[in-house]
C-alpha positions in Angstrom: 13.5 7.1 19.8 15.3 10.4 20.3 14.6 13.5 18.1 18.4 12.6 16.9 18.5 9.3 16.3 19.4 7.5 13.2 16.6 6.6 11.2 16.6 4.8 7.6 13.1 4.6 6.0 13.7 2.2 3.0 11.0 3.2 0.4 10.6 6.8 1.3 9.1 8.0 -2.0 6.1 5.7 -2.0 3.1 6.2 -0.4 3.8 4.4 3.1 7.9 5.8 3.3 6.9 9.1 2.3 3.8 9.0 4.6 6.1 7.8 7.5 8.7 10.1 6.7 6.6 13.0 6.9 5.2 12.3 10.1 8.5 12.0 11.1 9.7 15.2 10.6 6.7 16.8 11.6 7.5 15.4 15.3 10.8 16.8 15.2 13.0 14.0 13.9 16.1 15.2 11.8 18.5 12.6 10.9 17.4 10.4 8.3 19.6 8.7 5.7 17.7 7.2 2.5 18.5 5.9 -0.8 16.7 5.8 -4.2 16.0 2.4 -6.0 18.8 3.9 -8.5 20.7 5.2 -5.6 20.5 1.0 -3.4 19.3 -1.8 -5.1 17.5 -3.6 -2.1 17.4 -6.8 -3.8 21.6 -7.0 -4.0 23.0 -8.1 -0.9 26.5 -7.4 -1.5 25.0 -3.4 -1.8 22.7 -3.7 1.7 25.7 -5.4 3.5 27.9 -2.0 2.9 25.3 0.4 3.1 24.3 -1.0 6.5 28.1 -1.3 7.4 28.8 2.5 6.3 25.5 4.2 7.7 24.9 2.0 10.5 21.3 3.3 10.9 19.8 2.9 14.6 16.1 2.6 13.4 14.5 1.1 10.5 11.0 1.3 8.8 11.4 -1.4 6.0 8.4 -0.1 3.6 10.3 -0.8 0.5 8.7 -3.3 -1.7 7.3 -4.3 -5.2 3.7 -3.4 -5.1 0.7 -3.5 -7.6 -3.3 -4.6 -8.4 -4.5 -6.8 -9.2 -3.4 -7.2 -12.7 0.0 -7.2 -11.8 -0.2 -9.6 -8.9 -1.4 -11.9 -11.1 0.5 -11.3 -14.6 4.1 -10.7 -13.0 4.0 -13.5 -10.6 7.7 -14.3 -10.6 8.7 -10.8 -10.1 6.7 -10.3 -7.3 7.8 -12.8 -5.2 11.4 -12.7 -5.6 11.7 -9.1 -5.2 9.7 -8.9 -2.3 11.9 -11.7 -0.9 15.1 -10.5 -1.8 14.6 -7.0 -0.3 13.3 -7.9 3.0 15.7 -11.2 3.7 18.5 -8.1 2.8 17.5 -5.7 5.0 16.2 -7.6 8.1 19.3 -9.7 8.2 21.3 -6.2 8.0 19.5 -4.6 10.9 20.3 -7.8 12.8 23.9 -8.1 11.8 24.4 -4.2 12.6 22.5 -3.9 16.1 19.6 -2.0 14.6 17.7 -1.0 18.1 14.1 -1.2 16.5 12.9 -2.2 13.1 9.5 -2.3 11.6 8.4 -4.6 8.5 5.3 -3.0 6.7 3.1 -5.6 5.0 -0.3 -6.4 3.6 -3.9 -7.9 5.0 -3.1 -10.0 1.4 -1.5 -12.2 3.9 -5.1 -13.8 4.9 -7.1 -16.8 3.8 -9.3 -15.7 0.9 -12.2 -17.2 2.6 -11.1 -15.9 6.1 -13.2 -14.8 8.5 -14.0 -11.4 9.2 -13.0 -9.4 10.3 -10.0 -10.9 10.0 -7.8 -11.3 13.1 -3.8 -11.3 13.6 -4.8 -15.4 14.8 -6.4 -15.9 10.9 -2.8 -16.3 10.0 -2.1 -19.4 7.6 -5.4 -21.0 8.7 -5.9 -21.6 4.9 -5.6 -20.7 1.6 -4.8 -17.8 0.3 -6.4 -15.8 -2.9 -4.4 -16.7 -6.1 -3.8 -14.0 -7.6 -2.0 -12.3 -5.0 -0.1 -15.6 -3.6 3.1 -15.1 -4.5 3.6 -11.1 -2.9 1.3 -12.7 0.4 3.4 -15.5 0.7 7.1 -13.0 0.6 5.2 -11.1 2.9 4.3 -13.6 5.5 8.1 -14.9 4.9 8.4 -11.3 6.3 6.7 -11.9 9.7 8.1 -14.7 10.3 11.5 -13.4 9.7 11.0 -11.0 12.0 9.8 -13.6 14.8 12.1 -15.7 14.5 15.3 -13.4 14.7 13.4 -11.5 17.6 13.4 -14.9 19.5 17.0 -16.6 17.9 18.8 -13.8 18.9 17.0 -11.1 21.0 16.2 -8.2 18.0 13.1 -5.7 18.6 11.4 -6.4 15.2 7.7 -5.1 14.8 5.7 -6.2 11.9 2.4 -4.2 10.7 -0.3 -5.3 8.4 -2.0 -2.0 6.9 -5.1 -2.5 5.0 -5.7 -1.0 1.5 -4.0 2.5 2.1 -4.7 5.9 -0.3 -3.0 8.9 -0.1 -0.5 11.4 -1.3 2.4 10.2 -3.7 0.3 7.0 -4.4 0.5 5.2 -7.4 -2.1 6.3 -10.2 -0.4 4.0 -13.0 -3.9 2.3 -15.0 -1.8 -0.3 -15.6 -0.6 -1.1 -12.1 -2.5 0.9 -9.9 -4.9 0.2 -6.7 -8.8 0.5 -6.9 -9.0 3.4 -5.4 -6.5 5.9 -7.3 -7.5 4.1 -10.2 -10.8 5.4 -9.8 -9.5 8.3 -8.9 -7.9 9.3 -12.5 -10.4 7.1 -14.8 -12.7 9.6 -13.6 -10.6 12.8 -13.4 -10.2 11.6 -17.0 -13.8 11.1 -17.9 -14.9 14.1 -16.1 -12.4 16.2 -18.5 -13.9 13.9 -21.3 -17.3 14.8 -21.2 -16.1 18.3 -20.7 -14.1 18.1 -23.5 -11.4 19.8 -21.6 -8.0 18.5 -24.0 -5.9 20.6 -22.0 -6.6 18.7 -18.6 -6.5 15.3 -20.7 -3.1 16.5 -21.8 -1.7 17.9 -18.7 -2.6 14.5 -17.2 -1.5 12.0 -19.4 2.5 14.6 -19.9 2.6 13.6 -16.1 1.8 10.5 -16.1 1.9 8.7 -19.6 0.0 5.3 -20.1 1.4 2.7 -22.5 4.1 5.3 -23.7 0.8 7.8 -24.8 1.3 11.5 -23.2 -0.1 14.8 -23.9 1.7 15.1 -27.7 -0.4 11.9 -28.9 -3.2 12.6 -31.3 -6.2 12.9 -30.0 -7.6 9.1 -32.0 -4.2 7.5 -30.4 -5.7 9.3 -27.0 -9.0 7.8 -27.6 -7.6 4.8 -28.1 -5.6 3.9 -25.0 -8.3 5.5 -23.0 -10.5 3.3 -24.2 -8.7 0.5 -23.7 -8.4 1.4 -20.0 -12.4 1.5 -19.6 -12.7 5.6 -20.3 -15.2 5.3 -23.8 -16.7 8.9 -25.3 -19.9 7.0 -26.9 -22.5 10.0 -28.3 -22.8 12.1 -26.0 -21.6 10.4 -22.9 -18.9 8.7 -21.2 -18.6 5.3 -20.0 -16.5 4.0 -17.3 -15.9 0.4 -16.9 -15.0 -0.7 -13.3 -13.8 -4.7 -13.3 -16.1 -7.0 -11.1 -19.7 -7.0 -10.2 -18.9 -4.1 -7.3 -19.8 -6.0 -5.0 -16.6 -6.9 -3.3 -16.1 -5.0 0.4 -13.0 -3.4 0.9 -11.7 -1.4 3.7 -9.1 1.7 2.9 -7.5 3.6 5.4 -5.3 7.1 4.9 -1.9 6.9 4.1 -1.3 9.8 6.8 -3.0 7.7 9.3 -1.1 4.8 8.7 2.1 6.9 9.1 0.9 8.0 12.5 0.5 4.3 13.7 3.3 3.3 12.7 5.4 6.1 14.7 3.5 6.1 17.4 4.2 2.0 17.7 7.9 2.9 17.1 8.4 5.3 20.0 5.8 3.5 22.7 5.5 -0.1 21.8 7.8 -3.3 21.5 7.7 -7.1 20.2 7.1 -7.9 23.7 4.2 -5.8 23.9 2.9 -7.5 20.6 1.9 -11.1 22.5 0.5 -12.9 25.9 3.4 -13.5 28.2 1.3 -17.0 28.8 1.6 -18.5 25.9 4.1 -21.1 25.0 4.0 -20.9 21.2 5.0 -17.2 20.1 2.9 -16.4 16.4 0.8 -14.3 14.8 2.8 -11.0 16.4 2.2 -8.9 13.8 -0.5 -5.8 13.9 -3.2 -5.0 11.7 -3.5 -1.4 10.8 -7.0 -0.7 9.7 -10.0 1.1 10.7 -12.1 -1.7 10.9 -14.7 -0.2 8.4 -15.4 -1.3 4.8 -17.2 -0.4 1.6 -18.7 -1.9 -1.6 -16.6 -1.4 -4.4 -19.8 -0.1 -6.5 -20.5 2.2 -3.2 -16.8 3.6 -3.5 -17.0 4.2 -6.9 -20.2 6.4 -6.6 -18.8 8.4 -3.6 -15.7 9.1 -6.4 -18.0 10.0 -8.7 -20.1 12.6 -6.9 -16.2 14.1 -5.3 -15.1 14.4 -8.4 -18.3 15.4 -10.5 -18.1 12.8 -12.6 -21.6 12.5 -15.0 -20.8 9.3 -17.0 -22.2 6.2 -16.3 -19.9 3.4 -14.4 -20.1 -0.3 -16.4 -19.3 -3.3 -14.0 -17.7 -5.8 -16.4 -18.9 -8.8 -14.5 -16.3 -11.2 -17.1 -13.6 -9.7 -14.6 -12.5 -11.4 -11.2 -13.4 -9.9 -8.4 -11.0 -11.0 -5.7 -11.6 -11.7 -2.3 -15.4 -10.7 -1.4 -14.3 -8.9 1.9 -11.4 -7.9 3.6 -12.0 -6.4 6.7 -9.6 -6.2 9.5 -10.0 -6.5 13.2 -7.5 -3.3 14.6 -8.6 -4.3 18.3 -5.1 -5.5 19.0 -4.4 -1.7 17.7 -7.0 0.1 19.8 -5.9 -2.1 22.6 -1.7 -0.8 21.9 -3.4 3.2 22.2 -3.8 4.2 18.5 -6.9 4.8 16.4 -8.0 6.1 13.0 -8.8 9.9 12.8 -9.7 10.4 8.8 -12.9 8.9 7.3 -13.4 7.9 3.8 -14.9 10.6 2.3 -12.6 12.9 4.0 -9.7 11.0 2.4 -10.7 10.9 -1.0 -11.7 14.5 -1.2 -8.1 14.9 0.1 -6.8 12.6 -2.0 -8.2 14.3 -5.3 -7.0 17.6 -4.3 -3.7 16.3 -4.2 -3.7 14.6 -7.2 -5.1 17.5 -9.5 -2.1 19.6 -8.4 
């Protein structure tokens, strides 16, 4: 890509389009067009047909999509697959129809069996079946991959598809109700730390910027207790309990948004969909690239290493009546390592980074 070149990042105020975008410009890239949810409704094909027709973009890093936990997967089934549908089927077709040059589709390591093997290689693909409660967003985003696959071999396109693992990192999303493990931990405590301090002003400060259930900082401190308490953060006597879902025992992997940015950039400028299969193979699957750094935790071990960043006293409660999920997900990034890229930040690293950011 040239320093100059036309670049849309769809989703650029999320964690991965911000993440991507900033790595951008810090390598010297200037032109960038982007649009707001508000500004282009990616799901409306009318509006992606003109706004690929008026800005005629050269590059694109499709990173837009409907995201969540769990929780959300799993209550707002519906949603999540026909938004995740709508906007890629919008945008890849677009980038066909308008000679986009390159194109990458961002996805999830969702898109694996539930029981696969680990760690989970791009070849695990739709070798069985998938975890239920995130079917319906790993089933748009496989749609995805195969989208991209099959227009790079109908009609010659240079579509890349990339499978980060759990990812963490500025602008992520610390909504209780909709958030990942990780930033979820991330606030319960910042919230239970300020609990047992019986610091209001950081409880209030918190919840003004991000209110829960419609409950900011001007809420009455019982109505504060309340809807704390029903998100797992309980003042009992003297000490706070927080109650993580599952036994803790699942192993997840969880790599820095920053990171993932850098992949993806550096697989822009230096690799192609040629480069992402054997030349000697007659069937032409599974092209799509894990991003991960092939290390994983215990949920209960993550949680602790939160706890002791933060300074978090309480006690943690694993409410064992709660799924779990998958038991590991671990990804195999040789097919990564073997493209030229690898992880630089560690875990600890990250969430210490993570925290800073979050507090300011």
């Amino acid at each position: 890509m040239k320093k100059d070149a036309k670049i849309y990042i769809a989703g650029h105020r999320g964690l991965v389009g911000s993440a991507i975008l900033k790595n951008l410009k810090a390598k010297g890239y200037s032109n960038f067009v982007t649009r707001t949810h508000k500004e282009l409704d990616l799901t409306d094909s009318t509006a992606v047909a003109h706004f690929f027709t008026s800005e005629k973009p050269e590059y694109v890093f499709l990173a837009a999509a409907k995201v969540g936990g769990i929780v959300a997967n799993n209550t707002y089934r519906g949603d999540f697959i026909y938004a995740n549908l709508m906007i890629q089927n919008n945008v890849i077709h677009q980038a066909y129809v308008h000679g986009v040059k390159k194109m990458m589709f961002l996805g999830s390591t969702c898109i694996y069996p539930k029981n696969c093997p680990q760690p989970m290689k791009e070849d695990y693909l739709l070798t069985d079946v998938l975890e239920y409660t995130n079917e319906p967003y790993a089933i748009a985003k496989i749609a995805g991959i195969k989208m991209c696959e099959s227009y790079n071999l109908q009609y010659g396109t240079n579509f890349i598809s990339v499978m980060p693992t759990n990812l963490y990192g500025p602008n992520d999303n610390f909504d209780l109700e909709k958030s990942h493990v990780l930033p979820a931990l991330i606030r319960k405590m910042h919230l239970g730390k300020a609990l047992e301090n019986n610091d209001w002003d950081a409880i209030r400060k918190d919840l003004d910027q991000l209110p829960i259930e419609g409950v900011d900082g001007s809420a009455d401190k019982d109505v504060i207790y309340s809807v704390l308490d029903k998100y797992g953060i309980q003042q009992k006597e003297d000490k706070v309990h927080l109650e993580i879902w599952g036994t803790g025992n699942p192993m997840r992997e969880f790599l820095w948004s920053e990171d993932m940015a850098d992949a993806c950039v550096f697989l822009m400028e230096n690799r192609d969909f040629a480069d992402c299969y054997a030349n000697d193979t007659k069937e032409i699957r599974n092209t799509h690239i894990n991003i991960g750094t092939g290390e994983d935790i215990a949920i209960k071990d993550l949680a602790q290493l939160i706890k002791e960043s933060i300074g978090f006293k309480g006690t943690l409660f694993f409410n064992t009546d709660k799924p779990d999920g998958t038991m590991k997900k671990l990804t195999d990034p040789s097919k990564l390592h073997g493209l030229g890229w690898k992880h630089t930040i560690g875990l600890q690293e990250g969430v210490q980074k993570v925290y800073a950011w979050y507090t300011k």
